[in-house]
C-alpha positions, 0 to 999 in steps of 0.5 A: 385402302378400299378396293371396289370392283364398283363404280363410286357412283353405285355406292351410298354416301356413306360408302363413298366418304369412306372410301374418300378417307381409305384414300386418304390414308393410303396416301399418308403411307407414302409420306415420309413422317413428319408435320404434313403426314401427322396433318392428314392423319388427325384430319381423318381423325376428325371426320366424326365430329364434322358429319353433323356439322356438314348436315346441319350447314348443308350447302346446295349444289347453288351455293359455293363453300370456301374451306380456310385452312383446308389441309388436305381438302377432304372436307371439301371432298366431302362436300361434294360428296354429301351435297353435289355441291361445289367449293374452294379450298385454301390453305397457307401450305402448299404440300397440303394443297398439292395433296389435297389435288391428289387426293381429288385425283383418286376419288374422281378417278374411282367416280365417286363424286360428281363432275358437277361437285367442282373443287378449286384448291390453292393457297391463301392467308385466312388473313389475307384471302385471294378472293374479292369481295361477297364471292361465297355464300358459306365459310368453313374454317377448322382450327385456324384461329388458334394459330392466330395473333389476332383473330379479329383480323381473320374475321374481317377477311370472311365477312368480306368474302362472304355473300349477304345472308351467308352462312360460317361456321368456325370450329377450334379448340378448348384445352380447357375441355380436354379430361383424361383418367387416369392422369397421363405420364408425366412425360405427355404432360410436359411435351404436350405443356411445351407444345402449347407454350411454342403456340402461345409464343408465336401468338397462339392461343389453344383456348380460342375456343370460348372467343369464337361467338364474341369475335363474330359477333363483333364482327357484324354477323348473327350469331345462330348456334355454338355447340361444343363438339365432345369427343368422349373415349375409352382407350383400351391397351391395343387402341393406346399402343396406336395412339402413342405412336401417333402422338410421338410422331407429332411430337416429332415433328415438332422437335427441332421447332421446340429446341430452337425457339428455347421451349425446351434443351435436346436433353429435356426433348429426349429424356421425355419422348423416351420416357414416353415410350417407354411407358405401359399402355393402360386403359383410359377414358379421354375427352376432347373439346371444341367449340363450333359456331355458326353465324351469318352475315346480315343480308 
């Protein structure tokens, strides 16, 4: 965790959204392993690959964001930070709201964010919001639709609750874009291939990403710009060894979810996750996919 002599508010943007992730990690050292911790770790993970996406939707200090699916609510966090601006955060999980607050208690703790940057965490359904109608003028949503059966229903919800002119931005995945070489063991290969089947059992889809665009656009919103989100890597020995722990945390955590829906016995679990730690960390070049779209409600 960052240590600063300092008060937050002498420090650059740049300085405080570190600082906001150092915060975040330090807190993920005091969870026991598990869905919540692998959560906010892959959340921190993502913070490159949203500063564009903040800065190009840039919401004003009058305008108030709802993040679905916020998590541990650092992008509202960061909102704030950025943009002086206040938002709403909510998330069907309520470890990940009650994190999110704590959190928000370091960062306002160490002055960092300005007390007019309000945040309001809770729980809600994307499919289902708490909220009345045209009550935000911007819509954040990150890598929720994937879980969904039926998306259309989610999109329902966000034109509703956003404003006339309104700005969304949704981002998820597409496994389709995920490359990788050399090949992964044969072992990552299977949990990962189990991990997607659970997913598209229960109604998900790790492919949401190409519906995007068509979903809002039938939907009743303008479609202004799709960009696919890269994220392109060379893992060398030390990264790999910090990244196989990571991705056998997740698997983890998702263990007693994969044998009782039947995906896969406890043998074929164990076989596998042993077999995967058990393998050499060799250099790679990795790339991940997601698709970001930004509409807006006609006015």
């Amino acid at each position: 965790m960052i240590k600063t002599n300092v008060a937050g508010s002498a420090l650059s943007v740049k300085e405080r959204v570190e600082l906001l992730n150092n915060l975040a990690a330090g807190v993920a050292t005091t969870m026991v392993p598990g869905t919540a911790r692998t959560t906010l770790q892959y959340t921190i993970s993502l913070t490159r690959i949203w500063e564009q996406l903040l800065e190009e939707i840039a919401p004003r200090p009058d305008e108030l964001t709802l993040d679905i699916g916020c998590g541990f609510g650092l992008v509202n966090l960061e909102i704030g930070i950025r943009f002086d601006a206040p938002s709403v955060g909510c998330d069907i999980v309520p470890e990940f709201i009650d994190g999110a607050r704590v959190i928000e208690g370091h960062l306002r703790s160490l002055g960092a964010i300005s007390s007019k940057a309000t945040t309001m965490f809770g729980r809600g359904d994307i499919c289902n919001l708490p909220y009345g109608d045209s009550s935000f003028e911007v819509v954040i949503v990150r890598e929720v639709l994937q879980y969904l059966p039926d998306p259309s229903v989610a999109i329902r919800e966000i034109f509703r609750v956003l404003k006339p002119g309104g700005r969304v931005i949704i981002e998820d995945l597409e496994d389709a874009l995920y490359i990788v070489e050399p090949p992964n063991p044969a072992s990552f290969s299977f949990l990962h291939d189990a991990i997607s089947r659970l997913q598209k059992m229960k109604g998900g889809n790790r492919n949401v990403g190409r519906q995007i665009a068509p979903l809002l656009y039938k939907g009743g919103f303008e479609v202004t710009k799709v960009s696919t989100l890269s994220e392109g890597d060379f893992v060398d020995e030390s990264s790999a060894s910090f990244e196989r722990a990571f991705v056998i945390e997740q698997l983890m955590s998702a263990k007693s979810e994969l044998i009782e829906s039947g995906v896969v016995t406890g043998e074929q679990f164990e076989e596998n996750i042993n077999d995967l730690k058990s393998q050499p960390y060799n250099p790679q070049f990795r790339m991940n996919g997601r698709i970001a779209v930004q509409a807006r409600k006609p006015s």
